[in-house]
C-alpha positions as CSV (number, residue, x, y, z in Angstrom):
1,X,-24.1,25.9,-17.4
2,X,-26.5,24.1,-19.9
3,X,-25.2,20.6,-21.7
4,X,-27.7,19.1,-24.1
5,X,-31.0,16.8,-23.8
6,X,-28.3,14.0,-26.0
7,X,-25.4,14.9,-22.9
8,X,-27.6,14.2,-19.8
9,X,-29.3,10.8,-21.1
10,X,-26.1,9.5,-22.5
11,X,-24.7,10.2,-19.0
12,X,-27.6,8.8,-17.3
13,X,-27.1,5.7,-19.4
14,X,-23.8,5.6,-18.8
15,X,-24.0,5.7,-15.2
16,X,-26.5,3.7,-14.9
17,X,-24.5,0.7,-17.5
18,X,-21.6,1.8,-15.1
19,X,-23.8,0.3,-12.0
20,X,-25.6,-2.7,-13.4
21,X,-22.5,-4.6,-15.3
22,X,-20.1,-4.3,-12.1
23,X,-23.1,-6.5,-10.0
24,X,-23.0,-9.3,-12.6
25,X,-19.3,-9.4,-13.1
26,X,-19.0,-9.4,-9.5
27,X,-21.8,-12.0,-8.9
28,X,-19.5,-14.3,-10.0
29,X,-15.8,-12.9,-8.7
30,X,-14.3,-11.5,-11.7
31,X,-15.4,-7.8,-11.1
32,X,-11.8,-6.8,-10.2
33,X,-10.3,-8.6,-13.2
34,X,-12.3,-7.5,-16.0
35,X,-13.4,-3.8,-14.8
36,X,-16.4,-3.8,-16.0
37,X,-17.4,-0.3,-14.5
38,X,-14.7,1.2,-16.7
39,X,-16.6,0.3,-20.2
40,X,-19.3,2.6,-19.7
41,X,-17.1,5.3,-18.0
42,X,-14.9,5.4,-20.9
43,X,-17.5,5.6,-23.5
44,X,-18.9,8.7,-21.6
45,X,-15.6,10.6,-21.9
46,X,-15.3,9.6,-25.5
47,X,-19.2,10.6,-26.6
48,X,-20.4,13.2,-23.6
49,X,-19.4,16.8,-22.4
50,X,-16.5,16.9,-20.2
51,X,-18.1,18.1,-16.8
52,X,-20.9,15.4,-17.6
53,X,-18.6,13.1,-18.4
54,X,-16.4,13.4,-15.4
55,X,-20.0,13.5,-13.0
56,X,-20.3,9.7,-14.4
57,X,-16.4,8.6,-13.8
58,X,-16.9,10.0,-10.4
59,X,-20.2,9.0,-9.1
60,X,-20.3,5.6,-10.7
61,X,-18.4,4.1,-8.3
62,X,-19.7,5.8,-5.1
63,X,-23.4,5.4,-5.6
64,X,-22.2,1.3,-6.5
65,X,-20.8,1.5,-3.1
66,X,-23.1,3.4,-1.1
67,X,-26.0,0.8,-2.9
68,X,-24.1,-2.8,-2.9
69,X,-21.0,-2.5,-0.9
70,X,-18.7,-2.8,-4.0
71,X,-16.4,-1.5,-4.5
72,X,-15.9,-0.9,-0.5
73,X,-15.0,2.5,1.3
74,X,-12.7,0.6,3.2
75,X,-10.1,-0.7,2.4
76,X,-10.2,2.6,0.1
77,X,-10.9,1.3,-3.6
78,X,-14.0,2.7,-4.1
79,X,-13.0,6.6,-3.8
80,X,-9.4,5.1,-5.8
81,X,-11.9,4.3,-8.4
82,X,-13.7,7.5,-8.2
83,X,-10.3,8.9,-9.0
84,X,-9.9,6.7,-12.0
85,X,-13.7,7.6,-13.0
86,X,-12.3,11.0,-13.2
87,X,-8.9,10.1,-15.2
88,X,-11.0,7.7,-17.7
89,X,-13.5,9.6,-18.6
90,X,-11.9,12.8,-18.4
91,X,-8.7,12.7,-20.4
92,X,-10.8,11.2,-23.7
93,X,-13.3,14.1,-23.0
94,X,-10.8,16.4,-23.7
95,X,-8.1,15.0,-25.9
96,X,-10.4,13.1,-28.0
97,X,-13.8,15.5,-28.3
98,X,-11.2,18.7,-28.3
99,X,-9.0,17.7,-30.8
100,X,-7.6,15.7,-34.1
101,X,-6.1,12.9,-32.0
102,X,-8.1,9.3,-33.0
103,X,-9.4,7.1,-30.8
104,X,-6.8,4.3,-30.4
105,X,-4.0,6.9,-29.0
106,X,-6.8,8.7,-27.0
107,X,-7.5,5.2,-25.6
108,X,-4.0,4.8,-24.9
109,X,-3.1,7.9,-22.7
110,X,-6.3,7.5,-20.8
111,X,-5.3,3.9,-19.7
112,X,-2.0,5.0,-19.4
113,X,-2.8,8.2,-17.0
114,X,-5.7,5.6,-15.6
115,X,-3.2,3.0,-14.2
116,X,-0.5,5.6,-13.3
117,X,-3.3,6.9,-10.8
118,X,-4.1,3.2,-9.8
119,X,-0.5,2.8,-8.7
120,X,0.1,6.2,-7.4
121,X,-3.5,5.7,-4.7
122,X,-2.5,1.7,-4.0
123,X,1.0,2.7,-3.0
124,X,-0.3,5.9,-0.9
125,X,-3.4,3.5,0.6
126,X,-0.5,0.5,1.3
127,X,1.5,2.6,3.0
128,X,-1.1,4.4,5.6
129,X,-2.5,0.8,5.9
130,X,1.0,-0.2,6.8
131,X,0.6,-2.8,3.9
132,X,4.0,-4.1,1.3
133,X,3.1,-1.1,-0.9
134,X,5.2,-2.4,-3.9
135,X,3.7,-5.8,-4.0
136,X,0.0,-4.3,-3.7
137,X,0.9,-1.5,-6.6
138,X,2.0,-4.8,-8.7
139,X,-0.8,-7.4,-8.3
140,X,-3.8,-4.2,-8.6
141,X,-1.9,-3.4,-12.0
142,X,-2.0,-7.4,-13.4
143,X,-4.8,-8.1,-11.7
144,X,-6.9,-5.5,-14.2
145,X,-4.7,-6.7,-17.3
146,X,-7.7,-8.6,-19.0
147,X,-10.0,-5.5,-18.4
148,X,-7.5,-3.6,-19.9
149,X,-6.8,-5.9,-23.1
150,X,-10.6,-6.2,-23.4
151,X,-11.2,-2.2,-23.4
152,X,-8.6,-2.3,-26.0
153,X,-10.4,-5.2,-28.0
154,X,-14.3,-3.6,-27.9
155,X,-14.3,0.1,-27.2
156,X,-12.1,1.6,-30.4
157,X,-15.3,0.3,-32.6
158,X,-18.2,0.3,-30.3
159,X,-17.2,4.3,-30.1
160,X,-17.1,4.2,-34.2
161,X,-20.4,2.5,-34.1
162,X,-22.2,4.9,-31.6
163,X,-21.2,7.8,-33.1
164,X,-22.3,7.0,-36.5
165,X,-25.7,6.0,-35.0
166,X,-25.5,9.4,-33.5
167,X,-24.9,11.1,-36.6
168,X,-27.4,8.9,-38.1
169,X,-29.9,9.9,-35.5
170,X,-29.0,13.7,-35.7
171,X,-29.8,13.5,-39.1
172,X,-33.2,12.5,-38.6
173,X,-34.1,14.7,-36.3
C-alpha cells in the first residue's frame, strides 16, 4: 500500500519529536508526569494515515528504549506504552480523519480509551510482578494527570494551526 510523500515525513517528524522531547523531559525527572512522547503521537493520529499513524504510536516508544533505556523493557512500560502509542494515535486516525466528530471529543475518547489501556496493562503487569495491582493502576493514572491536562490545553489548536498551514501549503503547491 502507497501513503503520500506529506504521510511519511509527517510521520518521520513525528517520530522523531516523539524521541527527542521524552530525553529532555526526562533529563530532568518529569518525563513520566508530563508524557511528553504522547504530543507528537497524538498529532500523528490526528494529521497522518491510520497505518502510518499507528507505525509512530508504536515504534516511538521502542526505538526510545532500545536507544536510551527509557522507557525500560523491564519492568514492562515501554511495550505498555507501545500499546498506548497504538490507542493514541489510532483512535483520532479514525474517528477524527474518518468522520464529522471535532477535535475536542476526538481528544477525549482517545485519552479516555488511552488511560483505560494504561490501567488495564499496570493491573495485568502488577499482578504477574506479584505487585498491589490497585495501588500501581492508581498512582500510573495521577501520576500522568498534568500530561493529560496539558494535551488538553495545547493540542485542540496546535491541530487547528497545522492543518490550516497544510491547507495553506497545499494550496501553493
Amino acid at each position: 500500500m502507497k501513503y503520500s510523500g506529506r504521510d511519511l515525513l509527517l510521520g518521520g517528524l513525528f517520530l522523531a519529536l516523539a524521541l527527542v522531547l521524552p530525553f529532555f523531559f526526562h533529563a530532568v525527572g518529569l518525563g513520566s508526569v508530563f508524557l511528553p512522547m504522547f504530543y507528537p503521537i497524538i498529532l500523528a493520529g490526528f494529521l497522518v494515515a491510520f497505518p502510518v499513524a499507528v507505525v509512530v504510536g508504536f515504534i516511538s516508544p521502542l526505538i526510545s528504549s532500545l536507544l536510551i533505556g527509557m522507557p525500560p523493557l523491564f519492568p514492562p512500560i515501554a511495550f505498555i506504552m507501545m500499546a498506548e502509542g497504538v490507542v493514541l494515535a489510532g483512535i483520532p486516525a479514525l474517528i477524527y480523519q474518518k468522520s464529522n466528530i471535532k477535535i475536542l471529543p476526538t481528544l477525549i475518547i482517545t485519552i479516555f480509551a488511552e488511560r483505560l489501556v494504561l490501567l488495564a496493562a499496570v493491573v495485568l503487569s502488577a499482578k504477574w510482578l506479584d505487585l498491589p495491582e490497585g495501588v500501581l493502576g492508581l498512582a500510573s493514572l495521577l501520576r500522568g494527570l498534568p500530561g493529560i491536562i496539558i494535551i488538553f490545553i495545547i493540542i485542540p489548536p496546535l491541530i487547528k494551526k497545522l492543518e490550516r498551514k497544510m491547507r495553506t501549503m497545499a494550496i501553493m503547491e
